[in-house]
Structures are given as C-alpha cells and as structure tokens.
C-alpha positions as CSV (number, residue, x, y, z in Angstrom):
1,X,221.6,-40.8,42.9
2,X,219.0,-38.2,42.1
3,X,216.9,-36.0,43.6
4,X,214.1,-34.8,42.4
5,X,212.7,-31.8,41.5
6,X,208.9,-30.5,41.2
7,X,209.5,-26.4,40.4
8,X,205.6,-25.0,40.1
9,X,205.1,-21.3,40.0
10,X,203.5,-19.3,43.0
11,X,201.8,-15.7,43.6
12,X,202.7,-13.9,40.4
13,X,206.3,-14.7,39.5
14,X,207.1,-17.0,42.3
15,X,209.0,-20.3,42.3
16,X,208.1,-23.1,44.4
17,X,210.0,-26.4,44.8
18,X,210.0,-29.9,45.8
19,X,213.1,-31.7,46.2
20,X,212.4,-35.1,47.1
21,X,214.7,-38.4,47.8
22,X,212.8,-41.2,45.9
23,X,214.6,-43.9,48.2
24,X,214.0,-42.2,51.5
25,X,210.6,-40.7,50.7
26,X,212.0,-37.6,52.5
27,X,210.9,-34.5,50.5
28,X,211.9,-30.7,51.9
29,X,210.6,-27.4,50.1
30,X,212.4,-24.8,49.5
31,X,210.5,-21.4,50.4
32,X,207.2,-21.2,50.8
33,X,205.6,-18.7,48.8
34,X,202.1,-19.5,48.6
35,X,200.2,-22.3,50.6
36,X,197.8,-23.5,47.9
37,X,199.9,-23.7,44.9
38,X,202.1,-25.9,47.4
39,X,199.5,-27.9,48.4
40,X,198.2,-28.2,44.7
41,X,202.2,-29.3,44.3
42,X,201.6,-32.3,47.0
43,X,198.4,-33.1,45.9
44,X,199.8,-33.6,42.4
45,X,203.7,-35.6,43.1
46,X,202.0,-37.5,46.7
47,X,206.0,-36.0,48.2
48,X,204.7,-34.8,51.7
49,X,207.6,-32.6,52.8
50,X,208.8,-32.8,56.2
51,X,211.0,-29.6,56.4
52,X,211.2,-26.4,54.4
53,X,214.6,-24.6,53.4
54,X,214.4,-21.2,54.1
55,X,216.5,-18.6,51.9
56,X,215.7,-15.3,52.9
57,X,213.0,-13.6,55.2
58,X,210.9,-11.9,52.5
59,X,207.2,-12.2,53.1
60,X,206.9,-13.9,48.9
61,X,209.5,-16.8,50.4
62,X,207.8,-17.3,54.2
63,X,204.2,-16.5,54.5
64,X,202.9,-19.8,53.7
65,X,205.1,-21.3,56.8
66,X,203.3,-21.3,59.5
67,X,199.7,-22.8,57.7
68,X,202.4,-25.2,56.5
69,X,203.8,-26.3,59.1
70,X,200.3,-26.7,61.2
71,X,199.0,-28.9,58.8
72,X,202.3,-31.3,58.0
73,X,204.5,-30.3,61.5
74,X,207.7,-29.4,59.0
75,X,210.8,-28.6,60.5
76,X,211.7,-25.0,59.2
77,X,215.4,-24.4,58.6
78,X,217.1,-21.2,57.6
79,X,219.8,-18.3,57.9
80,X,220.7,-17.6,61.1
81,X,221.3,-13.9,60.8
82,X,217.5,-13.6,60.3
83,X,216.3,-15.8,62.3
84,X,214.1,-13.4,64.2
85,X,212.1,-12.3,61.0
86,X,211.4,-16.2,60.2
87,X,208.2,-17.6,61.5
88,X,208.5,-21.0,63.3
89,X,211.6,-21.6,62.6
90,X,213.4,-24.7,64.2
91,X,217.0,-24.6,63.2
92,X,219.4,-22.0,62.1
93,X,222.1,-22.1,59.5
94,X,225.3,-20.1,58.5
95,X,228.4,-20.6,56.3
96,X,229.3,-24.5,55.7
97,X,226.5,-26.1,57.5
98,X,225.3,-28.7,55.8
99,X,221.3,-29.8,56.2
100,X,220.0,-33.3,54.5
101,X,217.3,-34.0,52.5
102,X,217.4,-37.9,52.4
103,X,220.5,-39.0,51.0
104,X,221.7,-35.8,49.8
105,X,223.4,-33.0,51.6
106,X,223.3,-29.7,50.9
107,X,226.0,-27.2,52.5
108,X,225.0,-23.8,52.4
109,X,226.4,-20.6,51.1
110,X,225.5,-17.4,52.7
111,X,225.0,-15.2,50.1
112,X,224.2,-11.4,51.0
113,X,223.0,-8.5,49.4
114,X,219.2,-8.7,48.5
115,X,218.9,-9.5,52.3
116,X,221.7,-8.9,54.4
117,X,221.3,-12.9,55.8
118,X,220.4,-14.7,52.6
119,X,221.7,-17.9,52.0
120,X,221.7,-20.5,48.8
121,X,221.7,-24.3,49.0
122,X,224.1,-26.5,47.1
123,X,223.6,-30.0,46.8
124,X,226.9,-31.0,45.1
125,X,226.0,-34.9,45.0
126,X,222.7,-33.9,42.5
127,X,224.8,-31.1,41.0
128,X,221.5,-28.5,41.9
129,X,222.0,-25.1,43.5
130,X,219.3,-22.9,45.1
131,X,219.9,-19.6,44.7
132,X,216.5,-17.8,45.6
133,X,216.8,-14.1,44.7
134,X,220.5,-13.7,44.7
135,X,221.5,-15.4,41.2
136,X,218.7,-15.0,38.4
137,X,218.8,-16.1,35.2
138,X,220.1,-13.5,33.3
139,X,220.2,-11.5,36.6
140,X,220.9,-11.0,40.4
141,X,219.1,-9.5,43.3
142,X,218.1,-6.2,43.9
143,X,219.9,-4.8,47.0
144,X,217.7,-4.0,49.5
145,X,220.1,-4.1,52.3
146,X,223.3,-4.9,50.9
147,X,225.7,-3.2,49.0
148,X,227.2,-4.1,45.6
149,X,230.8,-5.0,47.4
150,X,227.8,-7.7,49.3
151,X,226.5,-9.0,46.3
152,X,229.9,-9.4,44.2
153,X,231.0,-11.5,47.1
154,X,228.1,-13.7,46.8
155,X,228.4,-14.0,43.1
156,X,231.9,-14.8,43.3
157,X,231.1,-18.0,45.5
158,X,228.1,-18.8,43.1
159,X,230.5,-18.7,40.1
160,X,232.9,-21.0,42.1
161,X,230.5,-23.9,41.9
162,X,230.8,-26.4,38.5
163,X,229.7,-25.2,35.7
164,X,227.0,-28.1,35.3
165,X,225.5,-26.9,38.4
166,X,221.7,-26.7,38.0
167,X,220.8,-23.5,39.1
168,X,217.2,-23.0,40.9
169,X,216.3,-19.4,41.6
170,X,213.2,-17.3,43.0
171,X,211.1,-15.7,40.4
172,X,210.6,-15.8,37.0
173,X,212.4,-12.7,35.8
174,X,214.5,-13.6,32.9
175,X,212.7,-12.4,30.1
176,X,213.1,-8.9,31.5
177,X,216.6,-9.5,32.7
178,X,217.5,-10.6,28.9
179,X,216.0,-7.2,27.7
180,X,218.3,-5.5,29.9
181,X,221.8,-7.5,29.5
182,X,221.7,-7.2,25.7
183,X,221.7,-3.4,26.7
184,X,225.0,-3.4,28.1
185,X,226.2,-6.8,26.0
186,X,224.4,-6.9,22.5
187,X,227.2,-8.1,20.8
188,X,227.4,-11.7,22.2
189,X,225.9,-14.1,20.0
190,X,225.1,-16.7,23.3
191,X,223.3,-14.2,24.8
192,X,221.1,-13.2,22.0
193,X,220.6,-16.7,20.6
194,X,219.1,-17.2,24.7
195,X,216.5,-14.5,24.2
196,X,215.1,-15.9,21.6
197,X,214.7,-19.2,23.3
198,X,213.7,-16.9,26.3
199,X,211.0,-15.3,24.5
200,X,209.6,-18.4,22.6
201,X,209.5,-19.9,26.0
202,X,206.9,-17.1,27.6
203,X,204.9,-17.2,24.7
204,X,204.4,-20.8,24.9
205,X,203.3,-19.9,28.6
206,X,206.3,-21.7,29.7
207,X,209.1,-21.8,32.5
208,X,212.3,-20.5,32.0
209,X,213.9,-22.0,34.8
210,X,216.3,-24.2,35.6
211,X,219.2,-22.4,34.3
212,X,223.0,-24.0,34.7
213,X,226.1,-22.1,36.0
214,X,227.7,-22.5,32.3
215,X,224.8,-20.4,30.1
216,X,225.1,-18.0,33.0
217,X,228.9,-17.6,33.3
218,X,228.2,-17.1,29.1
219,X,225.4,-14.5,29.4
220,X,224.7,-13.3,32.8
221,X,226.3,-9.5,32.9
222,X,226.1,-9.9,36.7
223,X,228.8,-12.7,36.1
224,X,230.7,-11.1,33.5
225,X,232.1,-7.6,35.2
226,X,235.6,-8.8,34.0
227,X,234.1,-9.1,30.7
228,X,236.5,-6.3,28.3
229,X,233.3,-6.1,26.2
230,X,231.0,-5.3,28.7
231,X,233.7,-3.0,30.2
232,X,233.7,-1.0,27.0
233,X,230.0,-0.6,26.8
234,X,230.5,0.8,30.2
235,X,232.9,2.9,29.6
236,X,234.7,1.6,32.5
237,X,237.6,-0.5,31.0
238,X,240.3,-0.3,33.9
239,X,237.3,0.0,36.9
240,X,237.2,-1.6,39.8
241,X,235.2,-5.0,39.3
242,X,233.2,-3.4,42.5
243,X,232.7,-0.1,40.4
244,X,231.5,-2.4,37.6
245,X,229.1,-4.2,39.4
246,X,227.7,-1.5,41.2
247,X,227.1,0.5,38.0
248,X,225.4,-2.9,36.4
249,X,223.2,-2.9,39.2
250,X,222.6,1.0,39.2
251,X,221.5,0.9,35.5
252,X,219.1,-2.2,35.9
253,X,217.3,-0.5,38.9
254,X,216.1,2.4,36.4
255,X,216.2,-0.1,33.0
C-alpha cells in the first residue's frame, strides 16, 4: 500500500510535502513553510490535509501553521520538547510514538542537534523517512543547539533504518553539500558520479530530492566518519568517531 507523496518547493530552498492515503482520503503535511505554495500544492493534487507533522520549531518549518490551520482546522502534531515554541499545536510526540496518516503509521525518531527537540518520521510500511534538517542529501544539520556527540546520535539511528528507505529532507542543499563532501572524499567514484547528476539536475531547474538511505550511506561524509578514506583526508585515522564528526561539521561551517 502506498502513500503518496506531493514534494513542492517553498520560500527559497524549502521543501513542502503532501503525504496522502489514496484509500482513506486522509492527507497530513509535513511542515509548513510557506502558506501559498501549500495552498498552490492543494489546489493542484485536491489532498486537503487534515493534520500537519511538525519536525522542528524553526520559523521556515512553522510560520504557515496557524493561517493553515484557520482555514482547514488541522490538527498540529510535533516534538514534545518544543512544544512551547510551536504555534497551535494539538499533540506532542517523543521517542516511539507512533502518529497515522490513513493507513500508515509513522513512529518517530527524535533526532537532536540542529534543534535540541527535533524529531524525524518513518513510515516503515511505505519505506519513506522524513528527516527535515537533520539528514540532507549529501549533508546534515547545522548545530544550532546541539552538539556533534547530539547529532552523531541522531545519525546513527538514521543509518539504522533499511537502506531502501526513501529519505525526505528540509531544503534543497545538495548541490552545495556535494561541493563540499568531494573536499574531504574526492576519491570515491559514487560520490563524484552523484555530482554530476546533482549538477545536471539544477541546471535543468530540477529537484534533487528524494534521496535513499543506500546513495547516502555511499556518499554522505556525515554517514561515513568510520570511512578509513575519509579518516585519512582528515588526518584523523585512529579519532574518536565523535572527533570525526565534529571536525566534519567544523569544516562545512567555514566551506
């Protein structure tokens, strides 16, 4: 059984999403960056939502809430720990709750370290994974309020999922976050081979997104800090995989 999947871009570099249950008619968004390319979104698939999923508190994933949820009276669902920073929200989620869209269930994953509440959404029956600004393609979070030990964690649990998960995420980053992982891995032939497709993508005007857990387990440096390769580039052969991770993140903050 499938669930569908409307991904439209938002603000600048903003994701949207519809994920709608074709039997049920039940259709929740995840986020909500921007009210009228959401509304343009509805307008387009007729999927009138009746909840959003909430990732994070960031302003670029909320601020079209509470127009949204005036005009269609959504139920607005998200992480617990910032609960107070989330505008109408109804219901509040931590580690292993489970929330439905239709038929399918999603159990959630806090995942900490661009926020210190953020949480992802895995719906293992459609083999899809929401991973908002934690997991990029090519990439991860910036930390804002977590620290790299944070963000490892939640990587860790991301890169326990299948590999033919179907990874949803935030923004649309991955052309810059290709630039910078073939600085620190230019020697893997996946990864390069991606670019290109990467770049031929933008300059068709097109999205780069979805991703899956196997390219990014291949190409991802913020997936690969056990990678001996990487390590070498590094310098940092027998580190810590914290130390490596925090110094992967320490060079793309200045890349």
């Amino acid at each position: 059984m499938a669930l569908e999947i409307e991904q439209f871009t938002c603000r600048d570099d903003n994701f949207g999403v519809l994920a709608h249950d074709s039997e049920t008619g039940e259709t929740a968004l995840i986020d909500a960056p921007e009210e009228r390319a959401i509304l343009a979104a509805i307008e387009r698939t007729g999927w009138k939502p009746t909840m959003v999923l909430v990732t994070h508190k960031h302003p670029d994933h909320v601020e079209a809430i509470p127009a949204l949820k005036e005009r269609f009276g959504l139920t607005v669902v998200g992480p617990a720990a910032e609960a107070d920073s989330i505008p109408g929200i109804d219901r509040t989620l931590a580690e292993g709750d489970t929330v439905r869209v239709g038929r399918h269930e999603a159990k959630v994953i806090e995942t900490p370290g661009h926020t210190a509440g953020h949480i992802s959404y895995h719906f293992a029956d459609a083999g899809i994974a929401f991973t908002a600004d934690t997991l990029f393609a090519l990439g991860c979070g910036r930390l804002f309020e977590g620290s790299p030990a944070d963000m490892l964690g939640s990587m860790r649990k991301l890169a326990a999922l299948p590999l033919d998960t179907v990874i949803y995420c935030g923004h649309e980053y991955t052309q810059a976050n290709a630039r910078f992982a073939l600085s620190v891995d230019p020697t893997n032939s996946a990864l390069k081979q991606r670019a290109e497709r990467i770049d031929a993508l933008r300059e068709d005007g097109k999205p780069t997104l979805p991703t899956t857990l196997a390219e990014e387990m291949a190409t991802n440096p913020f997936l690969r800090w056990h990678d001996p390769v990487i390590r070498r580039n590094l310098d940092m052969a027998d580190a810590s995989d914290e130390a490596v991770f925090a110094e992967l993140r320490k060079r793309k903050d200045v890349f």
